[in-house]
N, C-alpha and C positions, 0 to 999 in steps of 0.2 A: 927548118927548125921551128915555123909557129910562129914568126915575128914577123913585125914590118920592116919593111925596107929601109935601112939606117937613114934615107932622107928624109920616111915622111914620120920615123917614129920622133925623128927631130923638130918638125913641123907639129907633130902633136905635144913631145913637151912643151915648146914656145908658148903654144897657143894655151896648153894648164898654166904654165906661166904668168898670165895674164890674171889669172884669180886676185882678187884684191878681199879684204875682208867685209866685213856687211853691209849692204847699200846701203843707199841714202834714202832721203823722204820718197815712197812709194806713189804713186795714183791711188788716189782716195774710189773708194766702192761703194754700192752698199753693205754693210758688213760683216763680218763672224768673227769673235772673239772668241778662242776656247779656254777653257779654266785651266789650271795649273795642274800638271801632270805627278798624281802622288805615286810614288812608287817605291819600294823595299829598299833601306838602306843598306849599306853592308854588305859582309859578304849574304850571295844566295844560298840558300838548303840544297838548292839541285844540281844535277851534275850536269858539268862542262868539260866537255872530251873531245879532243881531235882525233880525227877518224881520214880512213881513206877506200876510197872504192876504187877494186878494179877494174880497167875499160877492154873492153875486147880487142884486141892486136890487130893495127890498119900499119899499110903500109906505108912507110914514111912516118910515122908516128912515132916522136922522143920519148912523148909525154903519155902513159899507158893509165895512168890511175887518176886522181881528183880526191885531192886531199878537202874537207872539209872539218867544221867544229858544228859539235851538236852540243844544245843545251835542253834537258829534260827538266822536267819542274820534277818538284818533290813529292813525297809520294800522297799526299795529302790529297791531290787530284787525282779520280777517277778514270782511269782508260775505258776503251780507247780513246787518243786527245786529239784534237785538232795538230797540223804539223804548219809551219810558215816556214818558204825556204825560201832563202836572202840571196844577193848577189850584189857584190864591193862594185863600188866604182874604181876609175883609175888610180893606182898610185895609194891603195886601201889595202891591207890584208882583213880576211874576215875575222879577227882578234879586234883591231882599230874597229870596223865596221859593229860590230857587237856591243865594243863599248859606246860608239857616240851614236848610237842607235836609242841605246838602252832598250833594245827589244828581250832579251832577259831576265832583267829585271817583272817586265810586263808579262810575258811568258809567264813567270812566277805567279804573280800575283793572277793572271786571270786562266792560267791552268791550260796550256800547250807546247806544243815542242818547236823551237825552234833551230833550224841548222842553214852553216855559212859556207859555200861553196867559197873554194878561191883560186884564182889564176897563178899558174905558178911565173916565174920570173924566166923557166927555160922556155914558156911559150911565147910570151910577149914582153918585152922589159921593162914596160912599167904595171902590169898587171890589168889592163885592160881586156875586159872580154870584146871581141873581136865581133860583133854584132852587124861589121859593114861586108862580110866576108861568106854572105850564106851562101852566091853560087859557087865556093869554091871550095876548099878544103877545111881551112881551118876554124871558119867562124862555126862550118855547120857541126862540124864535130863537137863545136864547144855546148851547141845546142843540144846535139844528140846524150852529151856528156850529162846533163843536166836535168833532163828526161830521162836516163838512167839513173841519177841520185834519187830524184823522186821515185821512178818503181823498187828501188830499194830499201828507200824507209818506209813506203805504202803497205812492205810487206810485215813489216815489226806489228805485234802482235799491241802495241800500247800506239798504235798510229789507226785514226780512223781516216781510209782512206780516201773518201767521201769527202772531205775538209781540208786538202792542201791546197795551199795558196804560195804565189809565188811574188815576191816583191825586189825591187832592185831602184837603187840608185845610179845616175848618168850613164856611164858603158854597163852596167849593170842592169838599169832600167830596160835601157835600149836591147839587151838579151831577153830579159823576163818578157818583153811584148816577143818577140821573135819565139820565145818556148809556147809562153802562153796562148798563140794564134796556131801555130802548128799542130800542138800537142796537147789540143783542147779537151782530151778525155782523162787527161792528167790532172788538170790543174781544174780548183773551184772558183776561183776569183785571182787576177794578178792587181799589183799593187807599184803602181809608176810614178818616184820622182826622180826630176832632172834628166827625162827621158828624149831620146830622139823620135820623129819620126818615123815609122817601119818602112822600107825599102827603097828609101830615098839614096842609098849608098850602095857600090859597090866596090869601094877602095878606100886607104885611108885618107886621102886627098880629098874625096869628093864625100867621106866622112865628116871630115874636117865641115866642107863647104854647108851639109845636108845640118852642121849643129850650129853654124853660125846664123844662117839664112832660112832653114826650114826648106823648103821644097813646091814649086809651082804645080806641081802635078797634083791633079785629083786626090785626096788623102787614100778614098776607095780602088785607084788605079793603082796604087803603088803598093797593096796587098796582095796581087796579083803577082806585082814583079819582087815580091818578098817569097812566093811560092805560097799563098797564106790562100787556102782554100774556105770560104764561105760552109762552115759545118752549121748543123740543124741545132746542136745545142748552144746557147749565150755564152758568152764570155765576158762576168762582171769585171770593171776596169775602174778603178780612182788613181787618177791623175794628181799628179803635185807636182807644182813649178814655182819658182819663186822672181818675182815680176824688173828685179832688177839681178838677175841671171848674167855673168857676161863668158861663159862658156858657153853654153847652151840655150839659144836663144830662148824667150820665152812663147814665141810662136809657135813654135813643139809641143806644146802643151795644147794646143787648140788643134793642133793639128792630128796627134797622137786621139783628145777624144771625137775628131770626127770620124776618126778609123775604128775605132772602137764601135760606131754608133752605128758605121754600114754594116759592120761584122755582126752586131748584135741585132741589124735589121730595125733599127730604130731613125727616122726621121731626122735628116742634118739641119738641125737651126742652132749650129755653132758659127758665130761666123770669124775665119783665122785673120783675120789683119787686125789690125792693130792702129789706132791716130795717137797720135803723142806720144807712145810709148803706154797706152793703155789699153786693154782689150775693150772691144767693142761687143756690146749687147750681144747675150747669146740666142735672146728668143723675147718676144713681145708674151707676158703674161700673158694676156686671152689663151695665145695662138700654145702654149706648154703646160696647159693644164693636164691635159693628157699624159701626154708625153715626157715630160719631165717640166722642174721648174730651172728658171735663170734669171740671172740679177739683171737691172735695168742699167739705163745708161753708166757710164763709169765719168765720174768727175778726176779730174788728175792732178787737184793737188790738195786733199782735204785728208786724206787716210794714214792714218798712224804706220809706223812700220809692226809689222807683226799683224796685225788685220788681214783679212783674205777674202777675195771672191769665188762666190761656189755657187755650183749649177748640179743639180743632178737633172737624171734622164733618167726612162724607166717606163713600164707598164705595169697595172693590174698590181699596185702599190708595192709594185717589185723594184727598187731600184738599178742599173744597169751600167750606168756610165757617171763618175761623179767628178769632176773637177773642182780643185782647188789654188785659185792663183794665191801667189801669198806676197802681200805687199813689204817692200824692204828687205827682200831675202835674195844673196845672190846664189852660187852653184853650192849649197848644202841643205844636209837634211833638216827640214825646218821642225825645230823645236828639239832638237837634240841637244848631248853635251859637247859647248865647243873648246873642251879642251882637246880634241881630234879635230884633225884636217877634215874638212868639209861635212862641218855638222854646226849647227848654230845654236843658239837658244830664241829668233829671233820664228816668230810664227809658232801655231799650236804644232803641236808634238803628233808631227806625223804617223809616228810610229801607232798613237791611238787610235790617231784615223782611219791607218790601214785596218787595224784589227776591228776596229767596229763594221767598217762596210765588208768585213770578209766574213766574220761571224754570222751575218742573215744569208750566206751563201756556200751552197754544200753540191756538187753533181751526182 
């Protein structure tokens, strides 16, 4: 049927469970403060449609199509547009996810199309895309499902196909890197928060373990056992976590862009541990002029909640890999609306961020 095993989907509600509301005072950084996120009030000009694609007939397969919501800007914008395709966290329909996103809105305003894939409730029961599950049936189908939605809108005549990007929140996240490494001729740039590390799981148990703890193995070995083959073309990645996280640690986050950095064949001076509950230096300035820049030591008790530390990486003033920890933010999307479950107001509005590092990047 597409689900987990009634003990460990119980083991994973327990563990959502545990969500508490905004953390507390953060590790102070060096820092980035971003400006107030203006955007269209009211209702939008453009249209918002739930839509469904059909999947091609596997055996044992309940679930045959993939219902999703698309939202087009108005017609005021010139096609072909840039397209962003989303992906809900647990226990999110992509309706919740759209509004505490407010990627719509922005869409609007900065003229592209965005659409929200979503898990139905027959395949998993609480709407998690199943990201720990690729050697086996159902995670990868979920993958394959999704790389199908994309060559489906690639083909619409107002989608430049050049310009899809893929982003996702926690079990969401943890999909978009799994699409995004696979199906790297699809996608322009993905866009990761609350993500897990890639192929540290292959159950929901050792799912569970891989979001609490992160993973000892090599970040670059475990793309290997993700099936995530080293292709010739980059794969731009911004990273977002939020530093008092208590579903998904925030080690994930360091650890997601060191995988990123071998995939992109860029130099690892991330380094993932963590003392105090604060990430530690990701690169001594001299040594990342090149290569990317990274903040200096991290102090851990001076930094506002909402403030965040950022690293990019990159060559040839191309950027490639960009992390954002964000201080005082637990498992939501940082700077969203939180009148929706796992979306906060409390860090700059992620949703900007992704569209700014996805717009200087096209395959």
């Amino acid at each position: 049927m597409g689900t987990l095993p009634r003990q460990s989907a119980r083991h994973l509600g327990s563990w959502f469970d545990r969500l508490h509301g905004r953390g507390t005072a953060a590790p102070a950084a060096r820092m980035r403060v971003a400006p107030p996120l203006a955007l269209p009030a009211g209702p939008l000009p453009g249209q918002w449609s739930q839509r469904r694609l059909k999947l091609p007939a596997m055996p044992g397969e309940l679930v045959s199509q993939l219902n999703y919501w698309l939202y087009e800007p108005s017609r005021r914008h010139a096609g072909p547009l840039p397209l962003v395709v989303m992906l809900h966290g647990c226990r999110q329909t992509a309706e919740d996810f759209a509004a505490g996103t407010r990627m719509n809105a922005l869409a609007e305003r900065e003229g592209f199309l965005v659409a929200y894939a979503e898990q139905p409730l027959r395949r998993q029961l609480q709407r998690c895309w199943q990201w720990f599950d690729l050697a086996a049936s159902e995670g990868a189908r979920e993958a394959q499902a999704i790389a199908a939605l994309i060559d489906a809108l690639a083909l619409r005549r107002d989608v430049c196909p050049q310009r899809v990007y893929l982003a996702g929140l926690s079990a969401g996240a943890a999909m978009a890197a799994v699409v995004a490494l696979r199906y790297p001729d699809k996608v322009a740039a993905v866009g990761l928060h609350s993500g897990v590390v890639v192929g540290a799981a292959d159950s929901a148990r050792s799912g569970l373990r891989a979001m609490q703890h992160g993973s000892r193995a090599e970040p670059a070995t475990l793309l290997d056992a993700a099936g995530v083959a080293l292709a010739g073309k980059p794969m731009p990645a911004l990273i977002l976590h939020g530093m008092d996280d208590q579903v998904v640690h925030p080690v994930n986050a360091r650890l997601l862009a060191r995988q990123f950095l071998a995939y992109n064949r860029l130099p690892d001076r991330i380094d993932s541990e963590r003392r105090n509950g604060a990430p530690l230096p990701a690169a001594d300035a001299s040594a990342s002029q090149q290569h990317g820049r990274a903040n200096g030591e991290v102090d851990a008790a001076d930094v506002p909640a909402g403030h965040y530390l950022e690293s990019r990486f990159g060559h040839a003033r191309r950027e490639l890999v960009q992390l954002c920890e964000v201080a005082g933010l637990g498992h939501a999307w940082s700077g969203g609306d939180p009148a929706y479950r796992y979306h906060s107001d409390t860090g700059p509005a992620a949703s900007m961020l992704m569209w700014e590092f996805f717009r200087e990047h096209r395959r």
